[in-house]
N, C-alpha and C positions, 0 to 999 in steps of 0.2 A: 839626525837620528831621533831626537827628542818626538821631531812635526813628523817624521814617518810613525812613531810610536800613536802618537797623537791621532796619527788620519785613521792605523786600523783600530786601534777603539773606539774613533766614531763612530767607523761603519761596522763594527762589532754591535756596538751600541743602537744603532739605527736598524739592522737586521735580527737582533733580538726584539725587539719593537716590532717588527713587520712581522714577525714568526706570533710575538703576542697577539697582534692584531690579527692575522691572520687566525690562529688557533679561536678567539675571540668570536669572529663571524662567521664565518665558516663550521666551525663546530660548534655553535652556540646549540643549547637545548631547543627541541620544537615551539616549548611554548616562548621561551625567550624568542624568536626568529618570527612567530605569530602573530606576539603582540605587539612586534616592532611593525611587523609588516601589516596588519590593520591597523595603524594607524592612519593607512593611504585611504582606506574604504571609504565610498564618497559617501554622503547622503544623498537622499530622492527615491522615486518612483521610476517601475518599469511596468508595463500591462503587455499583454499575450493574448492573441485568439487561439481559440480551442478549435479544432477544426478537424473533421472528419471527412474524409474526400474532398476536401478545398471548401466544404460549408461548413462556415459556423456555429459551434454549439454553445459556444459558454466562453468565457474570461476569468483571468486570473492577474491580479497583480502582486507586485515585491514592494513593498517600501523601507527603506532603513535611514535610520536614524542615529547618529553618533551622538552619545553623552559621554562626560568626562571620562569614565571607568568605565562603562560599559555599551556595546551594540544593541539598538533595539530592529528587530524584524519582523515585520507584519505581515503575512498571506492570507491573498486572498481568492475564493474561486466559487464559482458559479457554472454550475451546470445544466442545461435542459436538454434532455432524453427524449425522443417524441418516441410514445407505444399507443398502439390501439388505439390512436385518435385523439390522444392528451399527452401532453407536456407533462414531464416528470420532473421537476425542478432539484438539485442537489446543490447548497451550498456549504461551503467550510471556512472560517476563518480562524489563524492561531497567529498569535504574538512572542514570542522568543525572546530573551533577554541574553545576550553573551557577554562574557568577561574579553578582557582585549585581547586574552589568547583565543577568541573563538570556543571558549570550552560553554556548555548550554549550563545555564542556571537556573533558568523558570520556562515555565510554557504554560501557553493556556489556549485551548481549542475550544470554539463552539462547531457542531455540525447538527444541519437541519436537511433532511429526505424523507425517502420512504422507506430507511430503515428506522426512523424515528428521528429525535432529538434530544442530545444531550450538551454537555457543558464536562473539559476535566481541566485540572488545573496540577500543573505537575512541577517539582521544586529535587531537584540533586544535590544529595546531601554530601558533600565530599568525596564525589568520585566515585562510590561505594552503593549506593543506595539511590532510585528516582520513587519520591515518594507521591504517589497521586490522588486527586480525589475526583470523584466522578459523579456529575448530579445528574439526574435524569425523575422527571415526572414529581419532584420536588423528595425525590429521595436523594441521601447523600452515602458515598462508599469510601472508605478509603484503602490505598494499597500500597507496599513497598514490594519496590521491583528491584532486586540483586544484579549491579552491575561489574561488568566485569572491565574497568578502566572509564576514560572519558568517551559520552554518543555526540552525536550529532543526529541534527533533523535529514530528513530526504531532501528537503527543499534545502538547506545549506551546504548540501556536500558539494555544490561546483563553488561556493566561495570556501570552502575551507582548501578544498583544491587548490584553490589560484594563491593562496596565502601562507600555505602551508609549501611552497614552491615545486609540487608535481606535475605542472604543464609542462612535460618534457614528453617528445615524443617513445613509444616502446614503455613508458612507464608504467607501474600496477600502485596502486593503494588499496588499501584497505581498511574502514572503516565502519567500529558499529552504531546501525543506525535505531533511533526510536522513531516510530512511525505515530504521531499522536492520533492519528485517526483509527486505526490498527490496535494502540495499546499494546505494541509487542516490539521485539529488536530481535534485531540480527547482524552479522557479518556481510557487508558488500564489499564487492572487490569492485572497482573502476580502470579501464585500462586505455591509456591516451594513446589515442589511434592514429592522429594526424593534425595538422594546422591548413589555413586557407584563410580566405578573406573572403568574409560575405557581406548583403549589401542589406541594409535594413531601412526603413521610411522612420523619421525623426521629425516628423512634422504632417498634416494634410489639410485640404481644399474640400469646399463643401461642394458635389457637381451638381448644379441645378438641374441637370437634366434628367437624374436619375436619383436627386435628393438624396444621394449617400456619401459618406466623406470616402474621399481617394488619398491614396499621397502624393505630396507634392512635391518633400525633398526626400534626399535619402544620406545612409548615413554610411562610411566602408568600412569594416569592423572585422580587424585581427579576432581570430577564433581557436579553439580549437576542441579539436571534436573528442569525445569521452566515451566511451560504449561500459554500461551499466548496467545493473535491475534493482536500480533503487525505489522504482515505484511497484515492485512486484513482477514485470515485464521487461524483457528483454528492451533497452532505449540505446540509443543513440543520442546526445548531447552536445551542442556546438555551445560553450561558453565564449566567454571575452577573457584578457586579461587582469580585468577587479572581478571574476566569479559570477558571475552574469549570463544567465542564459541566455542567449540568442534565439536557438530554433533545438527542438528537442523531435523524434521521432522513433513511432515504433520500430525495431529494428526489423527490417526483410520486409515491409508493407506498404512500401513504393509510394504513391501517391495517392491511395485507395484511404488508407491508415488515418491514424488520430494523432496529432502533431499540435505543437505548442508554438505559437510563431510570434514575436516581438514585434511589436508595432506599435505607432503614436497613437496618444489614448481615442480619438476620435473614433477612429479606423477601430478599434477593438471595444470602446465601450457605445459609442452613439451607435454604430450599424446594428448594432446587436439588443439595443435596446429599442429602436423602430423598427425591427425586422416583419414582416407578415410573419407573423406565430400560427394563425389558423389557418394559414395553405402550409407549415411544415406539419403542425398535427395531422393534418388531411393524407398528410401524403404515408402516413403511419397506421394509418386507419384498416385497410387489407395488406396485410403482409403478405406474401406468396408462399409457396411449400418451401422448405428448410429453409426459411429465414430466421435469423436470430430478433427473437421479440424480447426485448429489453427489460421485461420484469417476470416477477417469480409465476407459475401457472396457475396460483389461486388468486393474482390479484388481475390475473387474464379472464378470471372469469370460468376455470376448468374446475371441475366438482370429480371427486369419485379419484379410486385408484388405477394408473396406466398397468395394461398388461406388461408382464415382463417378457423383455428381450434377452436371450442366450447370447446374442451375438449385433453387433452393430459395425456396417463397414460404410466408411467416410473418405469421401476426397475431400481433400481443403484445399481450397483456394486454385481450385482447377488442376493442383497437379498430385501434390502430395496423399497418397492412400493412408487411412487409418483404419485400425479397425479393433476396436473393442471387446472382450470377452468376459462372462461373467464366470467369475470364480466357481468351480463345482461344490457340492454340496458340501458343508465342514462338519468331521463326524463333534459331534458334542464333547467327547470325551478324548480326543487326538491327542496324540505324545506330543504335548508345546511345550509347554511350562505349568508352574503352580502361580498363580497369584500369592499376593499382590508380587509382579515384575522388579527384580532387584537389579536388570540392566546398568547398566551406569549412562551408555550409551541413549538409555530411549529418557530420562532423566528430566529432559524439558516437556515432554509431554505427559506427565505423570505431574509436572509441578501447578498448582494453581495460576491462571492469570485472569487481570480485571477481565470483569463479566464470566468469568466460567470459576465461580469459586468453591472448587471440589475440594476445598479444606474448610468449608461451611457445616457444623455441625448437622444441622436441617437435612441438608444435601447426603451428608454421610452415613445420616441413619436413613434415612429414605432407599438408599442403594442395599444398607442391610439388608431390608425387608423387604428388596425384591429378590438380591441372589441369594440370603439365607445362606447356607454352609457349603454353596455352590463356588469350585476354586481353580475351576477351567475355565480358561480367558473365553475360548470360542463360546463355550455354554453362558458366561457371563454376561459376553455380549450379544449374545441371540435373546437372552431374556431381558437385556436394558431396552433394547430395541422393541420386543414387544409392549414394555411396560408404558415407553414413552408414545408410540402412537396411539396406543389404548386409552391412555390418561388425557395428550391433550387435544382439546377442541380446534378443530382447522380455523383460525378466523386473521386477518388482515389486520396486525399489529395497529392498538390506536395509536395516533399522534403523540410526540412526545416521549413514547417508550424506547428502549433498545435493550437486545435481548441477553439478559442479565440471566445467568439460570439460575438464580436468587427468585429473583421475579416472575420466569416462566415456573419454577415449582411452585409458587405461591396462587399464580393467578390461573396456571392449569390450562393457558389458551397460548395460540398464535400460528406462524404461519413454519415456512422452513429452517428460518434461521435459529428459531429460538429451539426448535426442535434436534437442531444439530449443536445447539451450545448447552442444552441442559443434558442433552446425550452422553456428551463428552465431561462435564462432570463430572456424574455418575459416575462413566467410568474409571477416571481417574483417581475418586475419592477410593475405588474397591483396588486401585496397585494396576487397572489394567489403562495400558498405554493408548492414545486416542487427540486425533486431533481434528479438525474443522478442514472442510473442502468445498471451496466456492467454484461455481462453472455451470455446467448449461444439461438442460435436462431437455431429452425427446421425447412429444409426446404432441400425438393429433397430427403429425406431419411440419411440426416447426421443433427450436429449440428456446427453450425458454429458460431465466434464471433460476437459479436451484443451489440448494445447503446441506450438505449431509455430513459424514463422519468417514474418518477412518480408524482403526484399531488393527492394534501389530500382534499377530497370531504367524509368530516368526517371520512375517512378511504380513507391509499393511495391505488388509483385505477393507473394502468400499463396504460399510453397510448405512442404510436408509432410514430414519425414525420415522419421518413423513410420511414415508408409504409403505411401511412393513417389513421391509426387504434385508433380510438377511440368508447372506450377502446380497447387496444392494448388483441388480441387473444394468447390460453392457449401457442402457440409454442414456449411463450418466458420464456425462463427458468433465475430465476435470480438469479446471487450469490454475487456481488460486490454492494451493495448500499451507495449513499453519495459519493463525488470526483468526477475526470476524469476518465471514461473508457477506462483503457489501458491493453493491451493484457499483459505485466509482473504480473500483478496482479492477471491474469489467467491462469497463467503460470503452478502453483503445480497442477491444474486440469488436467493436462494431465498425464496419467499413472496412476491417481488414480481414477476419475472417468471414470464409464463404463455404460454409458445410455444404455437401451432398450426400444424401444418402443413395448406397450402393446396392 
């Protein structure tokens, strides 16, 4: 009786223990289960071709690095654009620092193009708070950006995936992201679509016959696939199981598209670094009718204001019709609202963000004394719109700059972008809602990169600094809304869209 007493206490004993253990891992908190689980994270390097219809445009690599406490992560990427006969170069690097739950600590981005060059360096204050500073042209800014729990980077969200353990097929996450190139966050949702095994090159052979490196082995790599828009664009993402991207692609753009492919550094950095660059400029040189020409239309060389279009009708991509219409006339005085807008709803676009800082005194009275005791959104914004293309000079951002509406009110010049960020100040300093819209403007028979605004007059109406247009006509096509207008962001558009006009 005693040793039967004795065996069920044991296994009394022993099943409270497995209930503990259980309860222990299995329910453990995220970041407890994070920090256990990066601890596997290996260190090294991964490189990637960029590649638009199967030719290479640029590289990017991952490096990580494990320190005692913390993950260090490096990206890196390089771009060339060929327009009108010249290589466009875009590079970015940022370095990330993570706690071993994967939560971001520091970041620090350099980016150099033809939207200028700047430097920010950005530090999360507990959760609460990403405080950043932004130098540009040896000017310095600083800003706190309110957050709403712990971000993550774009480029980390397939390892916080794999870590956080949602590679399970049918699953959803969600995560928000800080974009450091952007200076802005948002909400992505990722949704694990499926698994498979793909086959990658892990080594290559230099062919003497054709002086390019090939590959020579290759490497078969559990994946699985994530459908996202964390880069702004609908993707497609094939990770590994440590969070590692394999092969990423436009989603719907077959093999036309711009895609990220993992490859041994040879194959991604030597091919691309002896490529013939003046037969790809060359081949950029005459574009045909509706092609997309890769830069804004003043640095194309186009002078003067396009006429406006009422209407624009598009096929894409040989099947899909679009077709554009421009807003009828807005009477000045329409039953909308009173300024300033006390939405709750429109809330982030009314709030400042780096580079567009409509809670700048400068900026605030500058708006005074354009609308004066003017308190209709539409009238407000037909007169911001005149005041900006009157004021500034059309000219081709120098070197170094980015369009800070700090700096465009000061220095009173530039090209579209800065005219669609100092726009949207304004209007947000005066209460009326307005946010930035990157995508492609028609004009001379192609489509060309372009910046403008939009503003909520109960529904957001398109209007134009750069060229007068209030409301802004059907020719502008738009696909980036919310952030900075920058050409990398427009970047998978080439080789997968194919406009017609109808």
């Amino acid at each position: 009786m005693n040793r039967r007493r004795w065996v069920i206490a044991v296994l009394a004993a022993w099943a409270a223990s497995l209930g503990w253990l259980v309860k222990r891992e299995v329910f453990r908190p995220t970041g407890a289960r994070l920090a256990a689980a990066a601890m596997a994270v290996a260190p090294g390097g991964l490189f990637y071709r960029l590649a638009v219809g199967g030719q290479q445009v640029g590289y990017s690599s991952t490096t990580i690095d494990t320190l005692p406490d913390a993950i260090r992560v490096e990206n890196v990427f390089v771009l060339d654009v060929a327009a009108l006969g010249t290589l466009h170069r875009t590079t970015a690097r940022s370095i990330t620092m993570l706690s071993r739950a994967l939560r971001l600590e520091t970041v620090e981005t350099t980016f150099d193009g033809d939207l200028g060059q700047f430097a920010a360096h950005g530090r999360v204050i507990g959760d609460t708070v990403l405080s950043v500073a932004i130098v540009s042209e040896g000017d310095s800014q600083m800003t706190r950006i309110p957050l709403r729990g712990p971000i993550t980077l774009p480029t980390l969200l397939p390892l916080r995936l794999a870590f956080g353990g949602e590679l399970r097929s049918g699953r959803s996450y969600t995560a928000r992201l800080f974009d450091p190139l952007l200076l802005t966050g948002r909400d992505v949702t990722a949704r694990m679509a499926a698994e498979s095994t793909l086959v990658v090159s892990d080594s290559a052979d230099l062919d003497s016959t054709t002086m390019t490196w090939v590959p020579e082995h290759f490497d078969t790599v559990r994946a699985f696939r994530i459908d996202h828009d964390a880069n702004g664009v609908p993707t497609s993402s094939w990770i590994d199981a440590q969070g590692r991207v394999v092969l990423s692609s436009i989603a719907g753009a077959g093999d036309q598209g711009f895609a990220i492919e993992r490859a041994a550094f040879e194959i991604v950095y030597e091919n691309f670094k002896h490529r013939d660059t003046a037969r790809v400029a060359r081949g950029s040189a005459a574009p045909g009718p509706g092609e997309i020409v890769p830069v804004t239309a003043l640095v194309a060389g186009l002078r003067g204001d396009p006429p406006e279009r009422a209407r624009l009708r598009l096929r894409r991509n040989g099947r899909d019709t679009l077709e554009i219409v421009q807003v009828g006339e807005l009477p000045a005085h329409a039953a909308l609202y009173r300024l300033p807008s006390r939405d709750t709803a429109l809330a982030r676009w009314l709030a400042p963000e780096p580079l567009i800082q409509s809670h700048d005194p400068r900026i605030a009275a500058q708006a005074r004394r354009i609308i004066d005791r003017e308190r209709s959104p539409a009238r407000v914004a037909e007169l911001l719109t005149h005041w900006v293309h009157g004021t500034l000079r059309r000219t081709i951002p120098q070197a170094g700059s980015v369009p800070s509406a700090e700096k465009v009110l000061e220095t009173a010049r530039g090209d579209c972008n800065e005219a669609a960020t100092l726009f949207v100040a304004l209007a947000r300093s005066t209460g009326l809602p307005a946010r930035t819209v990157a995508g492609l403007i028609y004009m001379n028979g192609r489509f060309y990169y372009h910046a403008w605004a939009q503003v909520y007059l109960t529904d957001w109406v398109a209007v134009d600094p750069t060229f007068d247009q209030f409301p802004a006509d059907a020719a502008h096509v738009p696909i980036a809304i919310g952030g900075l207008a920058r050409q990398v962001e427009l970047v998978p558009l080439i080789g997968r869209l194919k406009l017609e006009v109808l």
